[in-house]
DOSE-745969 format. One record per atom (N, C-alpha, C): residue in three letters; x, y, z. Coordinates in Angstrom, 1 decimal. Atoms other than C-alpha are relative to their C-alpha. Last residue first. Layout:
N
+------+--------+--------+--------+
: pavo :     px :     py :     pz :
+------+--------+--------+--------+
:  ALA :      X :      Y :      Z :
...
+------+--------+--------+--------+
***
This chain:
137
+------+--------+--------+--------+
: pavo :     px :     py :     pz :
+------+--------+--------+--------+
:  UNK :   -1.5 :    0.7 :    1.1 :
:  UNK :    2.5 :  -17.1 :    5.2 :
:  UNK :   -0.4 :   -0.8 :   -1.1 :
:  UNK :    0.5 :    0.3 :    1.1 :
:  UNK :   -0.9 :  -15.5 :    6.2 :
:  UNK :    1.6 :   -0.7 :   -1.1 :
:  UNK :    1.0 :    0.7 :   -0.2 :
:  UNK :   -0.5 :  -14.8 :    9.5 :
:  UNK :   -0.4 :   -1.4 :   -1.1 :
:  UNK :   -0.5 :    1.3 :   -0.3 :
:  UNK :    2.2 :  -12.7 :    9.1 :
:  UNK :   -1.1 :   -1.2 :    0.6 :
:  UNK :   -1.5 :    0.6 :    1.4 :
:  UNK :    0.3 :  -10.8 :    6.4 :
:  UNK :    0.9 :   -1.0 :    1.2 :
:  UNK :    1.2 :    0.9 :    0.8 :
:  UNK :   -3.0 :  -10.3 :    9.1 :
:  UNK :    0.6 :   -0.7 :   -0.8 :
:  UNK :    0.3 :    1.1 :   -0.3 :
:  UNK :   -0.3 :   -9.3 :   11.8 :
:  UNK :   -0.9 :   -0.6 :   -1.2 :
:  UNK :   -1.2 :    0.7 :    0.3 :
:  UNK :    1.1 :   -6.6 :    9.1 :
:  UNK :   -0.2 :   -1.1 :    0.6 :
:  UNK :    0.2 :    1.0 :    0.6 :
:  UNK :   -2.7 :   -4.9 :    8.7 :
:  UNK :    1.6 :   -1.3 :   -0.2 :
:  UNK :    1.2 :    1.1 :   -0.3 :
:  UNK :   -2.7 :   -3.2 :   11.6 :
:  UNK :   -0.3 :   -1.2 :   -0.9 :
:  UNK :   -0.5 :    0.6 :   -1.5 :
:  UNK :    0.6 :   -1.1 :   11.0 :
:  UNK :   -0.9 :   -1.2 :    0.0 :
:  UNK :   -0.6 :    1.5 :    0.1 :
:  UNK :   -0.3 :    0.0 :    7.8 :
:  UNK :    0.1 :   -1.0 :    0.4 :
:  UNK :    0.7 :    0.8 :    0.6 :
:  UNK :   -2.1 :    3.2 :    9.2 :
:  UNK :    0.0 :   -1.3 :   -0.8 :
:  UNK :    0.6 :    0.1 :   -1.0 :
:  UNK :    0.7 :    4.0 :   11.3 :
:  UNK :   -1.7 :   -0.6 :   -0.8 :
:  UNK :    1.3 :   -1.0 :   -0.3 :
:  UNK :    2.8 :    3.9 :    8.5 :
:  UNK :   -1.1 :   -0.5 :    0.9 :
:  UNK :    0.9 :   -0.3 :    0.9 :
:  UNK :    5.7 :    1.4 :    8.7 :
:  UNK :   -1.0 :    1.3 :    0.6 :
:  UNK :   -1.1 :   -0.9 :    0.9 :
:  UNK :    9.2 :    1.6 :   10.7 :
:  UNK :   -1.5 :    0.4 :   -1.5 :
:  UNK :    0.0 :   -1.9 :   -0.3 :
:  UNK :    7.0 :    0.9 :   13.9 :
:  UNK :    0.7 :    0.5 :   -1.3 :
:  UNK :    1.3 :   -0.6 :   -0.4 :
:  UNK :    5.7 :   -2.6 :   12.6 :
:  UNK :    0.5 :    1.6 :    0.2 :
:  UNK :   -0.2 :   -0.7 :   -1.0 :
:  UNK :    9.4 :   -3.8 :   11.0 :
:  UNK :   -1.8 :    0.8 :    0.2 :
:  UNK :    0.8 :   -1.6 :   -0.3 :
:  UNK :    8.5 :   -6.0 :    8.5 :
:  UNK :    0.0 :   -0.2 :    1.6 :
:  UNK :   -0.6 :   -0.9 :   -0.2 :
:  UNK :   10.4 :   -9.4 :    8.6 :
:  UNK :    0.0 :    1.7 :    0.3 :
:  UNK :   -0.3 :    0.3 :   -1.5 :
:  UNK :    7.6 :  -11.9 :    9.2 :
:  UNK :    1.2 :    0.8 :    0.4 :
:  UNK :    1.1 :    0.0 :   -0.9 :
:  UNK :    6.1 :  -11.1 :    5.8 :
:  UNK :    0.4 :    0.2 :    1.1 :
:  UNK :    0.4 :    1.5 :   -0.2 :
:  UNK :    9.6 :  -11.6 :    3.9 :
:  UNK :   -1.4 :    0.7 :    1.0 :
:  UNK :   -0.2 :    0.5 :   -1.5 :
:  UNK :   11.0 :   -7.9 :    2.5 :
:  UNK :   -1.0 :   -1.3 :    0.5 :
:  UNK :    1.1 :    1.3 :    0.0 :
:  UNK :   11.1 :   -6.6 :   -0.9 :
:  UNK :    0.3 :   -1.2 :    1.2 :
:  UNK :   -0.5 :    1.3 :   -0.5 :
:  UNK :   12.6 :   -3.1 :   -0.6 :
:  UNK :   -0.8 :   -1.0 :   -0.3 :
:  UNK :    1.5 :    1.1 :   -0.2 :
:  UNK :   11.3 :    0.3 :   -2.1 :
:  UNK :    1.3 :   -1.2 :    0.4 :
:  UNK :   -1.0 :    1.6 :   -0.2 :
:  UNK :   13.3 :    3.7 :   -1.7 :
:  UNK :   -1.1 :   -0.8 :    0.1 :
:  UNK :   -1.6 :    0.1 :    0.1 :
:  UNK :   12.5 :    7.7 :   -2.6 :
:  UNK :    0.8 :   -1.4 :    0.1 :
:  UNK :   -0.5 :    0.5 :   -0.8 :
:  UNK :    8.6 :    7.4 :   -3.2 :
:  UNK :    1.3 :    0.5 :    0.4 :
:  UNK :    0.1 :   -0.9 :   -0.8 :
:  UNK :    6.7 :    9.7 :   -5.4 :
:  UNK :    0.8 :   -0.7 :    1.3 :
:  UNK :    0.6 :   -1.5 :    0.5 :
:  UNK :    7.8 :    8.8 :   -8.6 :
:  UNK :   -0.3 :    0.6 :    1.2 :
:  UNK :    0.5 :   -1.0 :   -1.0 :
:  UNK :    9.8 :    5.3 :   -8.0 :
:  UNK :   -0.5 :    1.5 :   -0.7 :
:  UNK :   -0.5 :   -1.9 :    0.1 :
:  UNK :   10.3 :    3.9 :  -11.3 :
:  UNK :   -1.2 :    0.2 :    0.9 :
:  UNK :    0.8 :   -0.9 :   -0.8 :
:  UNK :   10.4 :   -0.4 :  -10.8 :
:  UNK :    0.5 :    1.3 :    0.0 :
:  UNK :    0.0 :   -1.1 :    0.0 :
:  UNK :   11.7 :   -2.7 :  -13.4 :
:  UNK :   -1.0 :    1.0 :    0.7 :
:  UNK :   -1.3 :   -0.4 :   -0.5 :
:  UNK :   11.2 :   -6.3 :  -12.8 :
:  UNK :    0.5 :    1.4 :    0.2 :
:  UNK :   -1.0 :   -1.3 :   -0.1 :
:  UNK :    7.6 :   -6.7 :  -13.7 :
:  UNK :    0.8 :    0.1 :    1.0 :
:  UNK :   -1.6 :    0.5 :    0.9 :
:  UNK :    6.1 :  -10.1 :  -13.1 :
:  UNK :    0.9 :    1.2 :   -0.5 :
:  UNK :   -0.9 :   -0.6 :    1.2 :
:  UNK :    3.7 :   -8.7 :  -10.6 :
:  UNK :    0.6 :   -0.9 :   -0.6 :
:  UNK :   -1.1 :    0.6 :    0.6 :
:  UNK :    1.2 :  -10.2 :   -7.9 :
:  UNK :    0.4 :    0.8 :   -1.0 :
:  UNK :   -0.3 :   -0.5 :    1.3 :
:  UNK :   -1.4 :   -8.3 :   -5.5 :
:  UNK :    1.3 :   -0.8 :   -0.6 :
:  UNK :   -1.6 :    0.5 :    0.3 :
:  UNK :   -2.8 :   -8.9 :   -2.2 :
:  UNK :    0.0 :   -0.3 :   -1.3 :
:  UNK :    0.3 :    1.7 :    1.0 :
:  UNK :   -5.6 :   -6.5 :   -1.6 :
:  UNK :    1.2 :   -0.5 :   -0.2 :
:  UNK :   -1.0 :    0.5 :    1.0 :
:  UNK :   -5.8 :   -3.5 :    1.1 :
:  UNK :   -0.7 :   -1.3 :   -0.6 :
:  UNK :    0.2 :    1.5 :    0.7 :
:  UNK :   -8.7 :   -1.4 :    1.7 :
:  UNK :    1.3 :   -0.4 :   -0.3 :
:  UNK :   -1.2 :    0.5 :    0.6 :
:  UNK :   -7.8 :    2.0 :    4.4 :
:  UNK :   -0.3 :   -1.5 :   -0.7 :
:  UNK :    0.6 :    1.3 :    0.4 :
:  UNK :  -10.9 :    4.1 :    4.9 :
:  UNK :    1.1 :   -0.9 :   -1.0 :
:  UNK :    0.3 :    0.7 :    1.4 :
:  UNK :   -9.3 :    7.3 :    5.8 :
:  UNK :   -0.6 :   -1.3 :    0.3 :
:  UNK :    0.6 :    1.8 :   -0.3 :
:  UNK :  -10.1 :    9.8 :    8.1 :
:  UNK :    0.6 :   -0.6 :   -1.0 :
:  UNK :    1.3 :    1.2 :    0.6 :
:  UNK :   -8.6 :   13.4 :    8.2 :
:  UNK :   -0.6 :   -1.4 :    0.4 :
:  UNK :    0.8 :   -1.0 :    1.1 :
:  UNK :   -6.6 :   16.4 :    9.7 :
:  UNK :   -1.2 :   -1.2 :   -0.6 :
:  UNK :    0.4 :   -1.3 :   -0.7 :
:  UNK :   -5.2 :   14.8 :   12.9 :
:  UNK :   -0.8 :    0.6 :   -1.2 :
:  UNK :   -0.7 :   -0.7 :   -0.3 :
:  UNK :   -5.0 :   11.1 :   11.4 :
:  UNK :   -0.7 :    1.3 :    0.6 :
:  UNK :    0.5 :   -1.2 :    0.0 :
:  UNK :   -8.2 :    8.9 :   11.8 :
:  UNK :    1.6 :    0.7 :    0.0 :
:  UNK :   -0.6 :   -0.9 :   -0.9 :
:  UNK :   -8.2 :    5.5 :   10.7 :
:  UNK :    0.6 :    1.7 :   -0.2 :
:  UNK :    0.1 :   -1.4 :   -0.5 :
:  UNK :  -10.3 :    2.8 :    9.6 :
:  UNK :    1.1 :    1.0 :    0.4 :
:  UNK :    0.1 :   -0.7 :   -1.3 :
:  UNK :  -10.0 :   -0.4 :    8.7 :
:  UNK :    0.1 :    1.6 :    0.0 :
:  UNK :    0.6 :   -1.5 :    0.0 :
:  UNK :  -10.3 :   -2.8 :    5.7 :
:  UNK :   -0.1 :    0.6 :    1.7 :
:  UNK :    0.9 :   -0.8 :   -0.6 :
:  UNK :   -9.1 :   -6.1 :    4.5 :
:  UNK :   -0.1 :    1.4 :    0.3 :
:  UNK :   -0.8 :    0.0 :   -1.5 :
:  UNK :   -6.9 :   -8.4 :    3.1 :
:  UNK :   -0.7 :    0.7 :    1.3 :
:  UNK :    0.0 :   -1.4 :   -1.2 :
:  UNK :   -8.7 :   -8.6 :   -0.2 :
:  UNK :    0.2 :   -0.4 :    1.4 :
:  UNK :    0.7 :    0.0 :   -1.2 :
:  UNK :   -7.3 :  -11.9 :   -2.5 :
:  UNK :   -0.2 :    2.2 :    0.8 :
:  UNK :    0.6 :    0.9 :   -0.7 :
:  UNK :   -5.8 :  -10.9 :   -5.9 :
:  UNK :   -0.8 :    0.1 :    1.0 :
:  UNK :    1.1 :   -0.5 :   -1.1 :
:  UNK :   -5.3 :   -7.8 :   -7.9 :
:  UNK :   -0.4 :   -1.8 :    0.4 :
:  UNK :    1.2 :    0.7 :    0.3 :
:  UNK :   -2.5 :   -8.6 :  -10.9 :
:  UNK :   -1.1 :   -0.3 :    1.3 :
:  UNK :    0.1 :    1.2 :   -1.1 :
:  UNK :   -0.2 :   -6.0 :  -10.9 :
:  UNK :   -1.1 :   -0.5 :   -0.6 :
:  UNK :    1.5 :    0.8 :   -0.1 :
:  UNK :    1.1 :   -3.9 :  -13.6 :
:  UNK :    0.0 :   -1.4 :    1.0 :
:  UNK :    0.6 :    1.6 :    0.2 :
:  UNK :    4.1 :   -1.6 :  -13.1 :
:  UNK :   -1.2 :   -0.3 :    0.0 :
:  UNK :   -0.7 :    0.6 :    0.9 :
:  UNK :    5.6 :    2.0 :  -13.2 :
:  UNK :   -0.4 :   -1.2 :   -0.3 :
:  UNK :   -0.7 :    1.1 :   -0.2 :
:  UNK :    5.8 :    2.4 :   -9.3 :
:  UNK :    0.2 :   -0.2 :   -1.9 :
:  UNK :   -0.7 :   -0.2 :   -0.9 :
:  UNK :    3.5 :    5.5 :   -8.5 :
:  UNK :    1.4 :   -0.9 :   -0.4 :
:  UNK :   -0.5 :   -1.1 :   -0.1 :
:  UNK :    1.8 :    6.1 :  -11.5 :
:  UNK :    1.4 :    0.1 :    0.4 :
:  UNK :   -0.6 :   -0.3 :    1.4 :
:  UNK :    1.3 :    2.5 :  -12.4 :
:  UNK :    0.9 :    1.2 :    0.5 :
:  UNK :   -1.0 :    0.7 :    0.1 :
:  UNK :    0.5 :    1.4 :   -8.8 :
:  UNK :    1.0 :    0.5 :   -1.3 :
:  UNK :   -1.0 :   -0.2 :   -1.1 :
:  UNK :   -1.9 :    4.2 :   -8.3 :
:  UNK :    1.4 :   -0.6 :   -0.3 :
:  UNK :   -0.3 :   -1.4 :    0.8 :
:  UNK :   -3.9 :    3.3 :  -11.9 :
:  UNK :    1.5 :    0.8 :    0.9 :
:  UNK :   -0.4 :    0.7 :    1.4 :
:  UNK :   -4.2 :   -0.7 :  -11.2 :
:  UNK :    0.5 :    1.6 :    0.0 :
:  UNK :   -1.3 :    1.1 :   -0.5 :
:  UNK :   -5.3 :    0.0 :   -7.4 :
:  UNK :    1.0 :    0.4 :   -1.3 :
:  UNK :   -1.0 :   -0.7 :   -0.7 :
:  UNK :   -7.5 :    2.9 :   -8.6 :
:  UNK :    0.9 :   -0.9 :    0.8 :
:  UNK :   -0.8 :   -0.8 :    1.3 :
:  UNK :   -9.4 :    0.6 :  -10.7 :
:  UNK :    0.9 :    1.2 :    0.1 :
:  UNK :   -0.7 :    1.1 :    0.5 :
:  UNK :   -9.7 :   -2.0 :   -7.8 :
:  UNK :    0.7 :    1.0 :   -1.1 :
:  UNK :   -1.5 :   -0.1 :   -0.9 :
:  UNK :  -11.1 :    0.5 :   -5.5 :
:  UNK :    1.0 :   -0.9 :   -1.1 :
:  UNK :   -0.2 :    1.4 :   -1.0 :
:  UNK :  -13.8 :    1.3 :   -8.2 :
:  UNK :    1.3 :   -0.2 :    0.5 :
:  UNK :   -0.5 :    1.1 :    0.4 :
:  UNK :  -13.3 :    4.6 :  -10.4 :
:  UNK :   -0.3 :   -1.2 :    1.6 :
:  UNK :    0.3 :    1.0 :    1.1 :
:  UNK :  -15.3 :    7.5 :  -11.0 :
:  UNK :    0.4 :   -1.1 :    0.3 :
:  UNK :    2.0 :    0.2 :    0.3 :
:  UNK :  -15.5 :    9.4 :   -7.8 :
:  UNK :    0.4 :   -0.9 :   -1.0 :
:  UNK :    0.7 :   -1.2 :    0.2 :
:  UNK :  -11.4 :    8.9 :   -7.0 :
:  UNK :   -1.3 :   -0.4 :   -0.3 :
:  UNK :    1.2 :    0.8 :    1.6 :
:  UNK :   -9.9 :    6.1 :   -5.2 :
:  UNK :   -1.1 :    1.3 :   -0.2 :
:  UNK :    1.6 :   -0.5 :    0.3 :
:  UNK :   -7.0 :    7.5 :   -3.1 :
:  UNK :   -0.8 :    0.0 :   -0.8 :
:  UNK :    0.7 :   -1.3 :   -0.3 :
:  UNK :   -3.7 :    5.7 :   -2.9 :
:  UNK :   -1.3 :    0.2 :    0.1 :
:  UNK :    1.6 :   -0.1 :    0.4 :
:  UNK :   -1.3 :    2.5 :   -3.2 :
:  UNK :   -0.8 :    1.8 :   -0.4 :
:  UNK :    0.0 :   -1.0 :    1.0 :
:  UNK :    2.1 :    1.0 :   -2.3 :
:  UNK :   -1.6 :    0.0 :   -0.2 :
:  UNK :    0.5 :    0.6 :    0.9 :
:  UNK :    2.2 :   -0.5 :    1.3 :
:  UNK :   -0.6 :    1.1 :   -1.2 :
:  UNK :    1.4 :   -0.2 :    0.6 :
:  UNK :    4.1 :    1.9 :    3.3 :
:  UNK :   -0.3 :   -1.7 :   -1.3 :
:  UNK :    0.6 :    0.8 :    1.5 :
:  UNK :    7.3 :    2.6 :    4.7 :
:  UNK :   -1.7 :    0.0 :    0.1 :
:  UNK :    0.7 :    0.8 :   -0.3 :
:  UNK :    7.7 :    5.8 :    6.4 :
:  UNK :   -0.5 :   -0.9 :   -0.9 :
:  UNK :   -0.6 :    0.6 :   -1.0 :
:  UNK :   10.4 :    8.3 :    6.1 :
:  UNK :   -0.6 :   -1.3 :    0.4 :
:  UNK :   -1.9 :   -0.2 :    0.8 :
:  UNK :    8.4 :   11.3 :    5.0 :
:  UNK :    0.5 :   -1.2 :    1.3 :
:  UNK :   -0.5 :    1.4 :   -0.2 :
:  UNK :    4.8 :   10.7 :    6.8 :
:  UNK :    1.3 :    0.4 :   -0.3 :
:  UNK :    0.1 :   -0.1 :   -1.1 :
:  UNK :    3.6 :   13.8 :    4.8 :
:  UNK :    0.6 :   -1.8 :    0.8 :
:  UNK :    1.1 :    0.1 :   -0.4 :
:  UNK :    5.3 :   14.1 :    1.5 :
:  UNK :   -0.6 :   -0.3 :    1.4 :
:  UNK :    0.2 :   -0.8 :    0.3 :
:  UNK :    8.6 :   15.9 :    0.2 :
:  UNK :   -1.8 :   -0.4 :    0.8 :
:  UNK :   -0.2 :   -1.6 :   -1.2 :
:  UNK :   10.9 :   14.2 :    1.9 :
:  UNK :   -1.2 :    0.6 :    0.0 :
:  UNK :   -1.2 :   -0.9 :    0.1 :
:  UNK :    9.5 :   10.7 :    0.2 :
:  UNK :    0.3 :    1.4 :    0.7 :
:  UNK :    0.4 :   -1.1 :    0.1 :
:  UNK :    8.0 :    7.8 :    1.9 :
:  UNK :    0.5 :    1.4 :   -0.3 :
:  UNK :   -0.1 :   -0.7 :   -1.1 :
:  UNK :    9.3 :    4.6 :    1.6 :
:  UNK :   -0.6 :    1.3 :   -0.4 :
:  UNK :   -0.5 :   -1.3 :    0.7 :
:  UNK :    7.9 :    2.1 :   -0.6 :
:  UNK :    0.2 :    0.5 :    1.1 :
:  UNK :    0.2 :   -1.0 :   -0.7 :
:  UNK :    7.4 :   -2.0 :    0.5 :
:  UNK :    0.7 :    1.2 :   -0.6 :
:  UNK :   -1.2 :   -1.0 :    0.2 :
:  UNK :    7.4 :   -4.7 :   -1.7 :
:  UNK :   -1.0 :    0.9 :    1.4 :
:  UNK :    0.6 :   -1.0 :    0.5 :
:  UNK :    6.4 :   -8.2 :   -0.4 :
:  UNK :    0.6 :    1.7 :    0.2 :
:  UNK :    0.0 :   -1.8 :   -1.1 :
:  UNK :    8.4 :  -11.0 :   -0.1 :
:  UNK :   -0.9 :    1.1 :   -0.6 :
:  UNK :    1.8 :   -1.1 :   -0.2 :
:  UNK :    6.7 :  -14.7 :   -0.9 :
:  UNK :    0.4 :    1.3 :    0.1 :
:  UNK :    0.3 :   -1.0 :   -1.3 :
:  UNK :   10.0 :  -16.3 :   -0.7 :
:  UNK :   -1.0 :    0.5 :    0.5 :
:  UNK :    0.1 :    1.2 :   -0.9 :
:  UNK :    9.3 :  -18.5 :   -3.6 :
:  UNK :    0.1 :    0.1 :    1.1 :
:  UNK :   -1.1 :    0.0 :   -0.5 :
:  UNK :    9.5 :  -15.5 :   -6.0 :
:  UNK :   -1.0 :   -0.6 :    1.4 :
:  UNK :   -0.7 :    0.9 :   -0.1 :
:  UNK :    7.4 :  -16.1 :   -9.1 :
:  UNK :    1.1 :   -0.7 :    1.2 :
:  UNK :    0.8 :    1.8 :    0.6 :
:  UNK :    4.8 :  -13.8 :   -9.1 :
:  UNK :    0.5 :   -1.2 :    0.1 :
:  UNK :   -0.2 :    0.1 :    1.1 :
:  UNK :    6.2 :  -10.9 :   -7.2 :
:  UNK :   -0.3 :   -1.6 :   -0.5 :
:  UNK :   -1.0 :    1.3 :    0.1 :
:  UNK :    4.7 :  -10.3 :   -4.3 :
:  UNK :    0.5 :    0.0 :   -1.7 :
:  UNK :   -0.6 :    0.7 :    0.8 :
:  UNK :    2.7 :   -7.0 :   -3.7 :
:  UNK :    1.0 :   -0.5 :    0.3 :
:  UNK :   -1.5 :    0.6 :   -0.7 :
:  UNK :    1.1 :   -6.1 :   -0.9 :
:  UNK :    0.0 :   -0.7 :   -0.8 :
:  UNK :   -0.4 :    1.9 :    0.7 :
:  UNK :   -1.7 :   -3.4 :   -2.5 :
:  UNK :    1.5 :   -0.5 :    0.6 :
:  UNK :   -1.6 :    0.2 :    0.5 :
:  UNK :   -2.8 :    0.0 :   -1.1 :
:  UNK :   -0.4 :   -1.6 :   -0.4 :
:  UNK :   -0.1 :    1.7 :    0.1 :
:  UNK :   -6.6 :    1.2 :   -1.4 :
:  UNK :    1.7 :   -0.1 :   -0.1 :
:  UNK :   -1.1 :    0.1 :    0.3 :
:  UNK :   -7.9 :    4.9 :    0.2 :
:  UNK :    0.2 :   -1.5 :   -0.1 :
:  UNK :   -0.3 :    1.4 :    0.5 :
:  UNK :  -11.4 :    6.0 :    0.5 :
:  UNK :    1.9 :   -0.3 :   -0.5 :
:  UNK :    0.5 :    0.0 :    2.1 :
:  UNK :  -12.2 :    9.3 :    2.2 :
:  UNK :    1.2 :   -1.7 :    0.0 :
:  UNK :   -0.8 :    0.6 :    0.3 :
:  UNK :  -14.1 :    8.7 :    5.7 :
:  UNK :    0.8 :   -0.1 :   -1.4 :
:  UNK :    0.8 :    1.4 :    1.8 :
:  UNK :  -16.6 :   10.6 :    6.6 :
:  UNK :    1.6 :   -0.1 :   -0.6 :
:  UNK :    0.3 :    1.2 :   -0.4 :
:  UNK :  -15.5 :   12.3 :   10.0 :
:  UNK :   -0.3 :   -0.8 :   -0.8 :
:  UNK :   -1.2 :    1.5 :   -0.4 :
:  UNK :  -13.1 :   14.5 :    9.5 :
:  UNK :   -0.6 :   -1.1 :    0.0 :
:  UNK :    0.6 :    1.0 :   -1.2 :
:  UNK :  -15.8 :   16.3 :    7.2 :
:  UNK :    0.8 :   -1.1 :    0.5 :
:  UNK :    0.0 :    1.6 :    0.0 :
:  UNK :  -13.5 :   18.8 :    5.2 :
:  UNK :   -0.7 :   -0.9 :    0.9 :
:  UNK :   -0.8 :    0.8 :   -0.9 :
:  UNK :  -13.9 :   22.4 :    5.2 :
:  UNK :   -0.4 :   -1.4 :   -0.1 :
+------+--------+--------+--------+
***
């Protein structure tokens, strides 16, 4: 059985696209098939034993999305407990020049202005970190 209480490591990224003057950052939705369903999200995942959060940034994003980002600033880190686990949530702000995006586990992505993100339409673990982004225009 799982120790709710030790925290397993998870990293998303709020990517901007390199060039776009807007600053928007993407957001994924969550597909039928996975928990959440329905819930944006900053794109990312679970950093396995071998790799540094960074190197599971770069491998998540690929899988999930198809692109290379370029790992900037860290945004920060917090905690939180769904009913079955813990995670240990690291974001980093992240840049692209890739235009072509292949959802895999998502169903829909947007690129939305910092100050536009909807708080309740995100994952409850996301949530906390959206004052830190409008903050950060």
């Amino acid at each position: 059985m799982a120790d709710l209480k030790k925290p397993v490591l998870v990293v998303a990224a709020v990517i901007r696209k390199k060039d776009d003057s807007e600053k928007r950052i993407l957001l994924v939705r969550r597909g039928p098939d996975q928990s959440g369903a329905g819930h944006w999200e900053f794109p990312g995942g679970k950093v396995e034993i071998s790799e540094s959060p960074e190197q599971a940034l770069h491998r998540e994003i690929d899988e999930e999305l198809g692109i290379h980002i370029a790992i900037g600033d860290f945004v920060g880190e917090l905690d939180f407990a769904y009913p079955n686990k813990t995670i240990r949530l690291r974001v980093y702000e992240a840049t692209t020049t890739d235009t072509q995006i292949t959802l895999t586990e998502h169903d829909a992505f947007k690129w939305v202005k910092a100050e536009e993100i909807e708080t309740e339409q995100l994952s409850a673990a996301d949530q906390p970190f959206v004052a830190m982004l409008q903050g950060k225009r």
